[in-house]
MARPARO-477991 format. One record per residue (C-alpha): x, y, z; residue in one letter. Coordinates in steps of 0.5 Angstrom, whole numbers, plus 500, padded with zeros to 3 digits. Example, Ala and Ser with C-alpha at 12.3 -4.5 7.8 and 13.67 -1.06 7.14 Angstrom:
BEGIN
525491516a;527498514s;
This chain:
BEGIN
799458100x;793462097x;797467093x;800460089x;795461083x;796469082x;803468078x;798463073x;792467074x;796474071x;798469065x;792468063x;790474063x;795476059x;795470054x;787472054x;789479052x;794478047x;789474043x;784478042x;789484040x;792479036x;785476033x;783477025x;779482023x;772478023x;774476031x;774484032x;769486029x;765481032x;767481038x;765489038x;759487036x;758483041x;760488046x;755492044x;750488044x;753486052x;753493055x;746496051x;743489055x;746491061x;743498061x;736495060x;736490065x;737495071x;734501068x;728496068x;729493074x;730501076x;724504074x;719497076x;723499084x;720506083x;713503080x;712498085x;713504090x;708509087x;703504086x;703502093x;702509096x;697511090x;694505092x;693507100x;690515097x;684511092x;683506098x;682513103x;676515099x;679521096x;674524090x;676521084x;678529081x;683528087x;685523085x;687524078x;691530081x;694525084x;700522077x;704528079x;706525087x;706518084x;709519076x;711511076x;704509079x;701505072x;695506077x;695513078x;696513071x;690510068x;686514073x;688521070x;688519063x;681515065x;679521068x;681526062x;677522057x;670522061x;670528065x;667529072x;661531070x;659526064x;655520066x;659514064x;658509058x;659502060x;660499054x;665505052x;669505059x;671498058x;674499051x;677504054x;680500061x;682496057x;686499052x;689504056x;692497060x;694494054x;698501052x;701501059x;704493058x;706495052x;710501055x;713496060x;715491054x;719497051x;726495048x;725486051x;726484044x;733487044x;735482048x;730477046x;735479040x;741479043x;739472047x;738469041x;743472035x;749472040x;750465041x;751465033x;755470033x;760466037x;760460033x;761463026x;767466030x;770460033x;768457026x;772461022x;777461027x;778454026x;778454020x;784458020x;787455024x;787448019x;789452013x;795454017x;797447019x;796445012x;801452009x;806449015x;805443013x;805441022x;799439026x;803440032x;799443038x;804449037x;802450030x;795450032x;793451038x;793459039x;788460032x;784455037x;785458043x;783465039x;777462035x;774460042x;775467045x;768469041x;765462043x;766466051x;764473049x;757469046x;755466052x;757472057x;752477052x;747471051x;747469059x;744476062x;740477057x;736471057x;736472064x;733478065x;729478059x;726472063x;725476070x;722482066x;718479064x;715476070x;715482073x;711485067x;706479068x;705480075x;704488074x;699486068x;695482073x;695487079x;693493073x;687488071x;684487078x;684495080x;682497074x;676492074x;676496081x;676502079x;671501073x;666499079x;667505083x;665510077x;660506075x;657506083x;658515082x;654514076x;648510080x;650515085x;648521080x;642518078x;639517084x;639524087x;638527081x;634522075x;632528070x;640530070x;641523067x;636522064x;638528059x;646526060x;644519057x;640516063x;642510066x;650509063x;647501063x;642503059x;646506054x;650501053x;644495052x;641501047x;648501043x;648492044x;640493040x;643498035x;648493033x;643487033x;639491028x;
């Protein structure tokens, strides 16, 4: 009883195959298209999908290194053990621009934070307008087929002067073949657009939070330095804070 439908399942998919290679040239051409557009989308979302699995577990493990109270110069050595960790990478890149031996400006490490997370949100949004592209042309794409497709079929029953089914039907059948390749590469685009973005989201606000942690702890080690050492401040600029408020009245002026 189970094998009932496979004799009706196999002619279907014959009738389905032979209409794509019976379809016009627009049909093809669009059909192209719109497999083209299907596999590119698909390529991103599990690369996306890949490479956020590898970040989440970087991010993880450099996490438990920068809460091990490492020195933050071991922990700038550390992006090599954890290449996909958008942490470790604000961390290194953080590191080179101040150096280990120079007192931090506040106002000057802020912008900079800041800057590199928004540069690193937009590494992760890289290629999502390709399938906001795909998500909203392929529906489009579809109809202006099956359209053209219908209207075929109307000027055939007009030259054959019939308006049977039989006379029709296959330009029909054929017209909305583009309808169903539409969907399919409209469908997982807007899907995975959606839940990569949300894992974007929700990344963006864990970097928020330990770069707000990391910007405390440098500007800890700096109060750290003074403390120990007042005149080397005062000659690398003094109290970064300090430096900041005569950079705000500077502006003021």
């Amino acid at each position: 009883m189970g094998f009932e439908g496979l004799p009706i399942f196999l002619q279907l998919s014959d009738s389905f195959s032979s209409l794509i290679s019976n379809a016009g040239v627009l049909a093809k051409t669009i059909l192209a298209i719109l497999a083209v557009l299907s596999v590119v989308s698909w390529t991103i979302i599990v690369e996306k999908y890949r490479f956020f699995r590898r970040a989440a577990k970087d991010s993880a493990s450099f996490k438990k290194v920068f809460d091990s109270n490492r020195s933050l110069g071991e922990l700038a050595g550390a992006e090599e053990r954890f290449p996909s960790s958008a942490e470790a990478q604000l961390v290194a890149s953080t590191w080179e621009e101040l150096g280990a031996n120079e007192l931090v400006n506040v106002t000057f490490l802020d912008k900079y934070l800041d800057s590199e997370t928004a540069s690193i949100v937009a590494e992760w949004e890289s290629y999502l307008i390709f399938l906001a592209t795909t998500a909203t042309v392929s529906p489009f794409l579809g109809l202006l087929g099956t359209v053209w497709g219908i209207m075929s079929s109307f000027l055939s029953m007009g030259v054959r002067g019939s308006a049977s089914l039989y006379v029709v039907g296959p330009g029909i059948a054929e017209a909305l073949v583009t309808t169903i390749f539409g969907l399919g590469a409209a469908i997982p685009a807007v899907v995975g657009y959606n839940y990569i973005l949300r894992v974007i989201r929700r990344k963006e606000d864990r970097l928020n939070a330990f770069s707000a942690r990391f910007r405390n702890r440098l500007v800890e080690r700096d109060f750290s330095e003074l403390a120990r050492n007042p005149a080397g401040g005062d000659a690398a600029g003094g109290d970064p804070l300090k430096v900041a408020n005569k950079g705000e009245g500077r502006d003021e002026a």
